[in-house]
N, C-alpha and C positions, 0 to 999 in steps of 0.2 A: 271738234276734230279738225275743221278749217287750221282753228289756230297754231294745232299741233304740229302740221306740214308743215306752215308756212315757217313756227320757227326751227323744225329741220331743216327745211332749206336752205335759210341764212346760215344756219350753223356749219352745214355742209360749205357755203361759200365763205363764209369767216374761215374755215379750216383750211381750206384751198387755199386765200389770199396768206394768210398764216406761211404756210408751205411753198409760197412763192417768194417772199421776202427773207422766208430763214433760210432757202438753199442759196439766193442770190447774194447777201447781204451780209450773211452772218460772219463769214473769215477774216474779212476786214477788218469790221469796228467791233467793242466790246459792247457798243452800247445799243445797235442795233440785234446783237442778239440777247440783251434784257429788255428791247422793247417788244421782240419776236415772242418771248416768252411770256409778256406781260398779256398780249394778243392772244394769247392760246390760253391762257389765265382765265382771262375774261370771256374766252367762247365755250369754256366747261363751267365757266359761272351762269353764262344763257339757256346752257343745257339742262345745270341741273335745277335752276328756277322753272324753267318748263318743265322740266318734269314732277317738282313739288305740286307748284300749280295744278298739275292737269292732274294729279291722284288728289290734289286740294289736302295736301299734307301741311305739317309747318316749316317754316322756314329757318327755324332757331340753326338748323345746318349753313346755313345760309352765312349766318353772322360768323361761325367759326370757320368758313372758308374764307370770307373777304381779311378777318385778321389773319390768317396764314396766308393770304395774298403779301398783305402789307407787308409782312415779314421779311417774305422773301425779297420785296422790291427795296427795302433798306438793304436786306444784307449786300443785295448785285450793288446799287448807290455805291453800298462801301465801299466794297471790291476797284470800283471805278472811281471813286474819288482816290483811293490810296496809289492804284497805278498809275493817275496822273501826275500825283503828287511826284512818287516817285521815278518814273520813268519817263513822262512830259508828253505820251500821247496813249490813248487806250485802245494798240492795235492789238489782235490778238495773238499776231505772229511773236509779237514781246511777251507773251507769257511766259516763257522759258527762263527770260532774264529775268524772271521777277524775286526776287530774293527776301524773305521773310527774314 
């Protein structure tokens, strides 16, 4: 039960620090809010391993959220490499001009 708290706790603080960096951070760069998003990715991956773990379920969930992780972080990648390509910085006030 110890361990249970303890990883609510961090998770309550990964979500905080989470929440400080995407309200400060995010308007500017594109890339700081897919790394905000990658960070809240990985704090509902620490949640729900805790809570596999502590009902000692399997993990096979486990493996089809990290590939819907990756997913997602290629498709933003992409987003971000195409906007530099084409527009020469990845702010997100240029999203408007971005022209498919």
């Amino acid at each position: 039960m110890y361990m249970l708290n303890l990883y609510l706790n961090l998770s309550v603080f990964m979500i905080l620090i989470f929440l400080f960096m995407f309200s400060n951070y995010y308007k500017k760069h594109l890339l700081v809010g897919l790394m905000s998003l990658e960070f809240i990715m990985l704090t509902i991956f620490m949640f729900i391993y805790m809570y596999l773990m502590y009902l000692e379920l399997s993990i096979y969930f486990m493996c089809l959220f990290l590939v819907i992780m990756v997913c997602e972080s290629i498709l933003g990648l992409t987003i971000l490499v195409y906007m530099v390509r084409k527009i020469g910085n990845d702010y997100v006030k240029m999203l408007n001009l971005l022209i498919i």
